[in-house]
DOTORMAR-527943 format. One line per 4 residues: for each residue x, y, z of C-alpha. Coordinates in Angstrom, 2 decimals, padded with zeros to 5 digits. Each point is the difference from the previous one (the first is absolute). Layout:
# DOTORMAR-527943
X:Y:Z  ...;
END
This chain:
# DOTORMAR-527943
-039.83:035.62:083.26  -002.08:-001.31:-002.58  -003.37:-001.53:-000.14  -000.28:-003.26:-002.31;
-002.81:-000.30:-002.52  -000.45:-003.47:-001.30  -002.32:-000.96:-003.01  -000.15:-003.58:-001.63;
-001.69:000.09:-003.64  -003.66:-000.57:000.71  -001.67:-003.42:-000.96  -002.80:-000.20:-002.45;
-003.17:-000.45:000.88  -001.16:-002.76:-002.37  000.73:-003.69:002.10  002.50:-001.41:002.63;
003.89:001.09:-000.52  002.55:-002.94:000.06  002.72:-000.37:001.97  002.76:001.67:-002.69;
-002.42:003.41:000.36  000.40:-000.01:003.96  004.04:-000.47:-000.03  000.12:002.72:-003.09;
-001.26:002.37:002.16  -001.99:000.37:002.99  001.91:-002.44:002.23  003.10:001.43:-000.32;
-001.22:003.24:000.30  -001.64:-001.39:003.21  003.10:-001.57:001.20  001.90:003.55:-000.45;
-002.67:001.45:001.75  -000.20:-002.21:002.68  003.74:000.73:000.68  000.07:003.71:-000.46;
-002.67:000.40:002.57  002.01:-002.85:002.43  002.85:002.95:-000.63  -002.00:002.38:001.68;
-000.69:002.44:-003.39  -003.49:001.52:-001.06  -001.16:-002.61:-002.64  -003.05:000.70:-002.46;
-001.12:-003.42:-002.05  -002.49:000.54:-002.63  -001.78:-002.13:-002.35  -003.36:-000.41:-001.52;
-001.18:-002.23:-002.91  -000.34:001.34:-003.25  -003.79:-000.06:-001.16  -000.38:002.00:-003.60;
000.42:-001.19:-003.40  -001.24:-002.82:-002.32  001.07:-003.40:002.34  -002.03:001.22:002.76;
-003.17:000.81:-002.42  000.92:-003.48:-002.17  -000.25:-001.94:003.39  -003.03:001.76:001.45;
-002.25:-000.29:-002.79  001.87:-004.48:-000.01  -001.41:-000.23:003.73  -003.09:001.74:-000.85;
000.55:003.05:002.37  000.26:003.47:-000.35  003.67:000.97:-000.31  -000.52:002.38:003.30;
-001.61:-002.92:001.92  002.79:-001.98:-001.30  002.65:001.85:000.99  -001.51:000.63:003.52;
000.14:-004.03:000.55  003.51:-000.10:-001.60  001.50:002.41:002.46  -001.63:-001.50:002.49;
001.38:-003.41:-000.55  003.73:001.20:-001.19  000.14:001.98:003.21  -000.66:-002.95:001.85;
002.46:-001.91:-001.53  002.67:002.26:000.56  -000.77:000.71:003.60  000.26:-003.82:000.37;
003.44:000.11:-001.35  001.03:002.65:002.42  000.46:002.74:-002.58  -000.08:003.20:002.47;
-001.26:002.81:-002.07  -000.83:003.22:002.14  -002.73:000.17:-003.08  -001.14:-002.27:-002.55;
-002.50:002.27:-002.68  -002.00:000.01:-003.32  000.78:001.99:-002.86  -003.43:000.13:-000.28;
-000.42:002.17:002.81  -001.22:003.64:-000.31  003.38:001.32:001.23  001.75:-001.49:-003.29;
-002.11:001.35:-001.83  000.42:003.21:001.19  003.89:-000.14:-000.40  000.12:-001.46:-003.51;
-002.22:002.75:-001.01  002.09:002.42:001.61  002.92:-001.34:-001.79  -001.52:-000.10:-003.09;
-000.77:003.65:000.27  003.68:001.17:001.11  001.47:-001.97:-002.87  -002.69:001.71:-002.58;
000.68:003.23:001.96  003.75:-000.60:-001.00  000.16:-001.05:-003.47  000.04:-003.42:000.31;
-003.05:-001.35:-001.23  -000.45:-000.25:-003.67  -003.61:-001.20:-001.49  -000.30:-002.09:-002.96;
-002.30:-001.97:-002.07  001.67:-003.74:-000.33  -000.90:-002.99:-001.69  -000.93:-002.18:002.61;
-001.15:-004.24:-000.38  -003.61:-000.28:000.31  -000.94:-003.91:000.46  -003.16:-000.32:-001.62;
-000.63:-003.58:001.39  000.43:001.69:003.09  -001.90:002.96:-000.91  002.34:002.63:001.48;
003.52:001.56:-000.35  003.02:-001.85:001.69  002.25:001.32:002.58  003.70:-000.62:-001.23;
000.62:-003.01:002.28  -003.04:-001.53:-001.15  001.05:-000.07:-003.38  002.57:-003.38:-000.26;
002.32:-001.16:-002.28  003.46:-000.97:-001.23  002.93:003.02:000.89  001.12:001.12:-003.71;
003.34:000.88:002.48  001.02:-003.52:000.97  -002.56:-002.14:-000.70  -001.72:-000.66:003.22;
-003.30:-001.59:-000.97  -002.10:001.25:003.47  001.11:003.84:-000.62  -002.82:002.39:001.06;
-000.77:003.31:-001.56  001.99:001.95:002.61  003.24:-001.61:000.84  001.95:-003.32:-000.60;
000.44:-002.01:003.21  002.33:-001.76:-002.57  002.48:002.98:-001.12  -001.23:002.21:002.42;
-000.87:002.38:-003.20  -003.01:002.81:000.02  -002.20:-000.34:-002.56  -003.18:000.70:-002.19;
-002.32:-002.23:-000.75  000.61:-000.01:-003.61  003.53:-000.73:001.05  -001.63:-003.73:-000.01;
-000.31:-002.84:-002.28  -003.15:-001.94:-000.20  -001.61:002.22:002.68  -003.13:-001.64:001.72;
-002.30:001.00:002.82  001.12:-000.93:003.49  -003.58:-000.08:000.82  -001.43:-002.27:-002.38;
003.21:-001.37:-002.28  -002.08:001.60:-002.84  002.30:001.51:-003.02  -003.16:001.89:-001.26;
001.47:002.97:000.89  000.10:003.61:-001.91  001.65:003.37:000.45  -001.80:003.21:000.80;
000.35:003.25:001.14  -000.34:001.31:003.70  001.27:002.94:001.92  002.45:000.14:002.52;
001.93:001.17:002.01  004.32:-000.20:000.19  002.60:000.77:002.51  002.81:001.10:-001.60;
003.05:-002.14:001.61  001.95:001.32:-002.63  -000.03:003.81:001.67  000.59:-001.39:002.95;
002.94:-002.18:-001.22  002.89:001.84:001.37  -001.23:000.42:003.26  -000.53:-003.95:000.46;
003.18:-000.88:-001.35  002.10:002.66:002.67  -002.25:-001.67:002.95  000.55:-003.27:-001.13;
003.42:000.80:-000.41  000.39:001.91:003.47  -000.90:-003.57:001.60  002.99:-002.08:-000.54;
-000.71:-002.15:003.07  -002.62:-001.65:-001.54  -000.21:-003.69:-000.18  001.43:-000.49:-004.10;
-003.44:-001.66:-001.12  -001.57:003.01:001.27  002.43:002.42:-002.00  -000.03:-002.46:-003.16;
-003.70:000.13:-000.88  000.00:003.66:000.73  002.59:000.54:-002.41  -001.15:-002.22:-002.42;
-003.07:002.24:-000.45  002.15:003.34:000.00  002.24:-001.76:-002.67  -003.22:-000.63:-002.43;
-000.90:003.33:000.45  -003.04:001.34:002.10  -003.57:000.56:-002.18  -002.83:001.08:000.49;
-002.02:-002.04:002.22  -004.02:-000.50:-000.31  -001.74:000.19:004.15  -003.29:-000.03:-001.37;
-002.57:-003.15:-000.87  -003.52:-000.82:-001.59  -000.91:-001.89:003.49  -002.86:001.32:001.87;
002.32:-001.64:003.47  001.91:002.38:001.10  000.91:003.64:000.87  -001.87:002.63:-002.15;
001.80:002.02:-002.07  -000.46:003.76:000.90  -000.28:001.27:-003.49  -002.50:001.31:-002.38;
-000.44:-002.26:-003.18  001.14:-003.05:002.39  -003.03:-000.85:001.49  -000.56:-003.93:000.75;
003.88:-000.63:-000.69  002.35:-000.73:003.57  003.54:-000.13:000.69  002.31:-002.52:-000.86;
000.68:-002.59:002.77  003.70:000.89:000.03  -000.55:003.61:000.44  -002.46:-000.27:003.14;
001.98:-002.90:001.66  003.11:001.41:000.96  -002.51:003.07:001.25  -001.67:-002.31:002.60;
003.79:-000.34:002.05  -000.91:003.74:000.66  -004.08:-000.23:000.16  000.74:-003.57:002.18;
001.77:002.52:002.75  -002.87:002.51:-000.56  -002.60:-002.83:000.58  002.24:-000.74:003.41;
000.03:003.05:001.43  -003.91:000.60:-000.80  -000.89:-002.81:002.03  -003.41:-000.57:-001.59;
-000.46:004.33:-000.20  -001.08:000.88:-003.33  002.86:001.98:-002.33  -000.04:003.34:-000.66;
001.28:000.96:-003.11  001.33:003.30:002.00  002.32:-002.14:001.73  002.35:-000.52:-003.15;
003.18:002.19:000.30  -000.13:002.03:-002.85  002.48:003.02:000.39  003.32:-001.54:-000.45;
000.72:000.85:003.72  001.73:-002.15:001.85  -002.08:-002.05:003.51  001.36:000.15:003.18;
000.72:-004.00:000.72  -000.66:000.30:003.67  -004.08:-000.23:-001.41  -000.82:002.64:002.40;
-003.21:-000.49:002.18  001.40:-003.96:000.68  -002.68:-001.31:-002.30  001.26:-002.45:-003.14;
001.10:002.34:-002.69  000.80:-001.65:-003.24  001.46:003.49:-001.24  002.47:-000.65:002.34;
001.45:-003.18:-001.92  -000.94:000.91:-003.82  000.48:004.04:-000.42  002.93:002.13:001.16;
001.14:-003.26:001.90  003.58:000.46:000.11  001.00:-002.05:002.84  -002.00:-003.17:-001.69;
002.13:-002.90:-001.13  -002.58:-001.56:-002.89  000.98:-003.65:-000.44  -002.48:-001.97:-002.93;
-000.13:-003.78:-000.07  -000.51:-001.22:-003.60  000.38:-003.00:-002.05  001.69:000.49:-003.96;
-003.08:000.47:-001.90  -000.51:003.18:002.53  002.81:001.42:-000.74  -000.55:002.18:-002.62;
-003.11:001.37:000.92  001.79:001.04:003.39  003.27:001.14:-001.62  -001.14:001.84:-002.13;
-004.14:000.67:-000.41  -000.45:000.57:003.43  002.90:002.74:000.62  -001.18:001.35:-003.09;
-003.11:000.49:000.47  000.83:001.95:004.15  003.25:001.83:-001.47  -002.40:001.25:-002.91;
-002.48:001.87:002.63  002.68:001.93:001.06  -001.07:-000.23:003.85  002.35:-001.19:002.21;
-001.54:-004.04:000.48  001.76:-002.56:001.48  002.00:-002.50:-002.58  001.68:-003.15:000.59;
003.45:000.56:001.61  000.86:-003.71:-000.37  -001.94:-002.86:-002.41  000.61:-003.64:000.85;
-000.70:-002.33:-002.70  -000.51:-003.57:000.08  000.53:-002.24:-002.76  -002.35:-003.37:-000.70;
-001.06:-002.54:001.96  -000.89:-003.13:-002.28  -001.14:-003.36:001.23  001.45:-003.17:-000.97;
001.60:001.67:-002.61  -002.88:001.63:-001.89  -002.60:002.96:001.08  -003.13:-000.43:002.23;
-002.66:000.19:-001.53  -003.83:000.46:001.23  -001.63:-001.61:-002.71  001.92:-003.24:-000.48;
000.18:-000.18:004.45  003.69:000.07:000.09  001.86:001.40:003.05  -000.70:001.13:002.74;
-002.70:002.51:000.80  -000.09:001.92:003.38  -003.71:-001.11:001.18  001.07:-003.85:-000.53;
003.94:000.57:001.59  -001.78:000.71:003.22  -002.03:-002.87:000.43  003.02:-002.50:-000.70;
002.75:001.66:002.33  000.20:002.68:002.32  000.61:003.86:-000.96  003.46:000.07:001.30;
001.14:-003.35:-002.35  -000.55:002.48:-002.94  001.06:002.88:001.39  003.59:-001.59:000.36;
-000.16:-001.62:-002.81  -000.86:002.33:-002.34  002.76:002.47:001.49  002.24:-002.40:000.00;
000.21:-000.60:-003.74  -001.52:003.57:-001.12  000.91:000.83:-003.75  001.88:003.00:000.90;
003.02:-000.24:-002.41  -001.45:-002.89:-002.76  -002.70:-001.64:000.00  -000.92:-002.90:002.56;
-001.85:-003.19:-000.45  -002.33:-001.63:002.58  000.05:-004.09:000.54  -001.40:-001.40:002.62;
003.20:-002.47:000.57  001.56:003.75:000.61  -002.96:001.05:002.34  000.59:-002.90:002.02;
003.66:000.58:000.37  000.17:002.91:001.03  -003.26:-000.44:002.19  001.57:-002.90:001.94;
003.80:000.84:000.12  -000.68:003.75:001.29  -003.04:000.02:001.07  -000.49:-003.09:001.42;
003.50:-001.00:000.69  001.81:003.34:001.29  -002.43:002.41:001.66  -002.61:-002.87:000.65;
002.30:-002.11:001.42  001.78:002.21:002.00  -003.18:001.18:001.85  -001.49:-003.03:000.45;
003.35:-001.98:002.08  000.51:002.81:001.94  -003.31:000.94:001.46  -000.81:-003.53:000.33;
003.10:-001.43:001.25  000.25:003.17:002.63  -003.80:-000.84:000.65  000.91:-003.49:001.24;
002.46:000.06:001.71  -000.64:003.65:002.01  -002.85:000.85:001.60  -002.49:-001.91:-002.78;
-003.63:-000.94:001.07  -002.65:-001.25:-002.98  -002.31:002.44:-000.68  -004.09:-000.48:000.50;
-001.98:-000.67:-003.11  -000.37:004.01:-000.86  003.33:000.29:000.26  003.33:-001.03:-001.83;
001.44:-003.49:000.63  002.98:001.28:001.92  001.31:003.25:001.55  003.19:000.35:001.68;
002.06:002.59:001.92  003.06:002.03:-000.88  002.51:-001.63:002.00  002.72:001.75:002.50;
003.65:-001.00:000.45  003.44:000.26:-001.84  002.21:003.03:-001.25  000.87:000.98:-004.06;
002.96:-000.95:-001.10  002.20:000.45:-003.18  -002.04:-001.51:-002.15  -003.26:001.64:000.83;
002.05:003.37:-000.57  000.99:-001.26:-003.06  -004.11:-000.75:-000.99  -000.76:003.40:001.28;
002.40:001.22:-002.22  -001.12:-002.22:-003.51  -003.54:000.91:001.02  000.48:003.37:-000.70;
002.36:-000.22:-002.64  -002.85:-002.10:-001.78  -002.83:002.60:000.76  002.05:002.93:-001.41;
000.72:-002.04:-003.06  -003.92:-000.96:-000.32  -000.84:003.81:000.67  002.46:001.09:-002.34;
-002.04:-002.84:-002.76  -003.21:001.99:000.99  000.96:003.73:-000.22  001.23:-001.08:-003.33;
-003.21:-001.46:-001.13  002.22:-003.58:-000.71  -002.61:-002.49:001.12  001.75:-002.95:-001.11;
003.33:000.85:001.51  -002.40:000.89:002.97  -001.24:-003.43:000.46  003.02:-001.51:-000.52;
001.48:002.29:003.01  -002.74:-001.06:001.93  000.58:-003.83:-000.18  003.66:000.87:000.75;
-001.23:001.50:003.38  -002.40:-002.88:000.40  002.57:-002.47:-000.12  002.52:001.77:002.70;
-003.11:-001.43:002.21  000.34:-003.60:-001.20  003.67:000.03:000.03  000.61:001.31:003.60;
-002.59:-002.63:001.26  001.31:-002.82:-001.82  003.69:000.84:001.70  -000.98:001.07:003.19;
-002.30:-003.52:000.34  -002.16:001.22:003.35  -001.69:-003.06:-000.33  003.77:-001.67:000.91;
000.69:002.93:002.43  -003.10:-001.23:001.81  001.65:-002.82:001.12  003.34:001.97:001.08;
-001.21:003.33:000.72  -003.41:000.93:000.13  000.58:003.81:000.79  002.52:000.02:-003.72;
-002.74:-001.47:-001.40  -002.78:002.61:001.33  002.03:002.60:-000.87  000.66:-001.29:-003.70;
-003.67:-000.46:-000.19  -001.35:003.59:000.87  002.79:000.87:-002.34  -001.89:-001.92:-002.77;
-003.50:001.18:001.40  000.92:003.35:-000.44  001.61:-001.08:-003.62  -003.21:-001.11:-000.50;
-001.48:003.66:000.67  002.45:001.56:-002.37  -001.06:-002.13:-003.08  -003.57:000.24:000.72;
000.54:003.81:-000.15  002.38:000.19:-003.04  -001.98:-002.72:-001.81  -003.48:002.22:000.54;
000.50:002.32:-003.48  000.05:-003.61:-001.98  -002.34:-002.47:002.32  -001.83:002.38:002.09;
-002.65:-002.62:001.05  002.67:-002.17:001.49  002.04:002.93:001.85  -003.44:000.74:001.64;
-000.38:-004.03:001.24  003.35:000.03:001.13  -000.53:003.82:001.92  -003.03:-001.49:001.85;
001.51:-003.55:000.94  002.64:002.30:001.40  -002.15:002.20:001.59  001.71:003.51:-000.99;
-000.76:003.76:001.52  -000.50:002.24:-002.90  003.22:001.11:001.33  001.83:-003.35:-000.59;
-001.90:-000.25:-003.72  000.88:002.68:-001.79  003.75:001.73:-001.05  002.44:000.50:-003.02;
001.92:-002.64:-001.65  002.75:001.84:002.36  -002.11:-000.20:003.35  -001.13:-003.60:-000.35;
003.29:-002.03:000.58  -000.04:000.29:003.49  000.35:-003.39:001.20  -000.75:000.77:003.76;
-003.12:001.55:-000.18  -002.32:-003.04:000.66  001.34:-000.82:003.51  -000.60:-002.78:002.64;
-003.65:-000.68:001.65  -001.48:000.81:-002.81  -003.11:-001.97:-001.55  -000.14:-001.83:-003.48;
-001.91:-001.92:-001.86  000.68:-002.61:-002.37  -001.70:000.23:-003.68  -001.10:-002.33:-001.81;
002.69:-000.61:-003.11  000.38:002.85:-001.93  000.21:-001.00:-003.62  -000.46:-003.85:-000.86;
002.07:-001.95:-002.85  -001.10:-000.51:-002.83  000.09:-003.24:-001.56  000.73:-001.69:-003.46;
-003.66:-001.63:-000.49  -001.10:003.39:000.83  002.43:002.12:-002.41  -001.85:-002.71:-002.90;
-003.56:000.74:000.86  000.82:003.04:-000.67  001.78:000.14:-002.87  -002.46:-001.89:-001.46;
-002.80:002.34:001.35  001.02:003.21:-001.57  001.76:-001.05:-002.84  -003.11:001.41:-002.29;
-002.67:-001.66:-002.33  001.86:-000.35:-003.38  002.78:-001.96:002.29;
END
């Protein structure tokens, strides 16, 4: 049996993420959480947002704040967000936290122990406008690769190339757009990929289930060859560097980041305790994955964890850094950690055809998507067209579509006629003013037939195939499984017609309506991984036990379990259209300043 251990890369500190950051990431990795633990399996989701490095200091010092006070309201608010979107995390952390630091240093140490750390003096950009040296990816400039005239010092979101920063033409200061820059010499600290080369390439290779942009940008790096790879900075932000001749120098972003997955389960099973630095295996033993005493042991997930299943969430520009840095830098301590057994990578999401973008206010972010529609609008939507093999573009035209044909239209729809129309006409009484408009009872009367065996049946023919979407981490194939097994609802009603068979026979037409009441029960409960906020409106107009609420894809066909006598209430609609006057306010809204 194994244990699943979810990460989704961690969000950066500095401002609001837009919507293409949740659906290249965290909400999938939510909605495959959601469903492993609806499975019945031991589920683990960690996140945390990313807090060292230049942008947080840069946007600090821009909102007049310390960068630690900063960050403190930042996490705050992002958490908030999230939670509001329904992402489930069993812990959402800081790299800042005292446990990270603690791990990165240990790290750090095991890879100098090992031979793996190299120390040179490099000629680094100083900005003198700026009055300080500049981290790689705050040195900007055209890609001397393919041309790509936003190409930072590190990496090319255009060719997807590592590089130097005097790799770039007309370089300039990403701070202040000065050119005034000069080179000069600082010490540092490398880890030396190209050791470790080998190693990556057979664990990259030993994966062959991978999604193929996963395995593409891995092997893209491997083909350029692995070099050396500075982890240290001239930032005073950050995680110390435990070595002499290094004082007021931290480590790189990159290199703590990936660190905080593990320090993010450390911080979880502390509750609040202080860490002890003690508490970091160090022997190359094996842990026993039980955790012992019945306490949270994050040993028990990240060292010796052989019954783990380690699934990461990441969009493209992750990739690397998780293909490759990441494994590097745990295979290189030579202790038995915990490494990804499966990446899933996520392409683009663009809007209208071009990138989001914070400073010209166009897109979507995720503070402003919650005050215009409802969590579970996005939630569907997003999955519904997430970049998993190319990249997708959001339109609001699209949003709407898909809003008010599946949304609206399918599961909405189905809901709303049959609570309401078995409401009316059995056992319906108007509620008080505290209380719903209508609530009805589950009516008695009539026998299956045929065609309810054959529903039975293409219910749980559909669920397999949506489970079998799931397991395989296919989200969009999942959703479209799912609106096949919504629409086995609408099509049954629409030829079994109760509202006729009340005229003829009103015990065909009870029994066709618990039928669809307890349809109704079986989409709220599939549906809950991708609109969790609806599932739990539907659960409580239908009154469930815990009993009746919860079960595999497998358990949750039964189309008999709701049975006569039973209670209901009618909810208000579930997801409202969306209409064309709307779609162009906000088109209009968001399409950015220079627009």
């Amino acid at each position: 049996m194994s244990r699943y251990l979810i990460t989704s890369a961690l969000p950066y500190v500095n401002g609001v993420k837009h919507v293409g950051n949740l659906v290249g990431s965290m909400l999938p990795a939510d909605v495959y959480a959601r469903f492993l633990r609806m499975e019945g399996e031991e589920v683990l989701y960690i996140c945390a947002t990313d807090e060292h490095g230049t942008p947080a200091e840069v946007s600090a010092m821009e909102a007049g704040m310390d960068v630690r006070e900063y960050c403190d309201m930042m996490h705050e608010r992002q958490k908030d967000i999230y939670e509001r979107f329904g992402l489930s995390f069993d812990y959402f952390g800081r790299s800042s936290s005292r446990e990270n630091a603690l791990l990165t240093q240990h790290i750090y140490r095991k890879l100098n122990e090992n031979g793996f750390i190299e120390e040179r003096t490099i000629r680094q950009i100083y900005s003198l406008d700026d009055g300080r040296f500049l981290p790689d990816r705050y040195v900007i400039g055209t890609c001397s690769k393919c041309g790509y005239t936003a190409a930072r010092g590190d990496q090319c979101d255009g060719c997807a190339s590592l590089l130097d920063p005097e790799d770039l033409i007309e370089p300039r200061s990403a701070i202040s757009r000065s050119t005034n820059l000069e080179m000069r010499e600082s010490k540092h600290l490398f880890i030396r990929l190209d050791l470790l080369a080998s190693e990556i390439e057979k664990w990259v290779d030993s994966h062959s289930d991978w999604p193929r942009l996963t395995v593409g940008v891995a092997k893209k790096w491997l083909t350029e060859g692995l070099k050396p790879r500075c982890i240290t900075r001239d930032l005073s932000w950050g995680i110390p560097v435990p070595r002499e001749g290094f004082e007021g120098k931290v480590f790189y972003v990159w290199f703590d980041a990936p660190i905080e997955y593990i320090g993010a389960t450390w911080e979880w099973a502390n509750a609040g305790r202080e860490p002890d630095e003690a508490g970091i295996p160090s022997d190359g033993s094996t842990h026993d994955a039980s955790g012992g005493s019945g306490e949270r042991d994050w040993k028990s997930w990240w060292f010796g964890a052989s019954d783990v299943y380690y699934v990461q969430f990441l969009a493209k520009d992750n990739l690397p850094f998780h293909t490759v840095i990441f494994p590097a830098m745990l295979l290189g301590t030579r202790e038995p950690w915990t490494v990804a057994s499966y990446i899933k990578g996520f392409n683009w999401l663009t809007y209208h055809g071009g990138k989001f973008s914070t400073s010209q206010k166009r897109g979507v972010f995720t503070d402003r998507a919650l005050e215009i529609f409802p969590a579970d609008y996005w939630r569907y939507f997003l999955m519904a067209i997430a970049p998993e093999s190319d990249d997708s573009d959001f339109t609001w035209p699209m949003f709407a579509t898909i809003v008010n044909k599946d949304l609206a239209g399918n599961f909405g729809n189905f809901v709303n006629r049959t609570l309401k129309l078995t409401a009316s006409r059995f056992g319906g009484a108007s509620g008080d003013s505290g209380t719903p408009a209508l609530t009805g009872v589950i009516p008695a009367g009539g026998q299956w037939g045929a065609r309810e065996e054959r529903l039975q049946a293409d219910v749980k023919e559909a669920l397999e195939e949506y489970r079998k979407c799931l397991r395989q981490i296919e989200f969009r194939k999942g959703v479209l499984a799912l609106k096949k097994l919504w629409s086995l609802g609408n099509l049954y009603i629409d030829e079994r017609a109760p509202w006729n068979l009340l005229k003829t026979d009103k015990d065909e037409a009870a029994m066709v309506l618990r039928t669809c009441i307890n349809l109704v029960r079986t989409f709220a409960l599939a549906s809950s991984p991708f609109i969790p906020f609806t599932a739990e409106k539907v659960a409580q107009a239908l009154r469930f036990s815990p009993e009746e609420g919860t079960g595999s894809m497998a358990e949750i066909g039964d189309l008999r379990v709701l049975g006569p006598g039973r209670t209901f209430e009618v909810p208000p609609v579930l997801f409202k259209r969306i209409e064309e006057a709307e779609i162009e306010k906000l088109t209009m809204e968001f399409a950015g300043e220079n627009v």
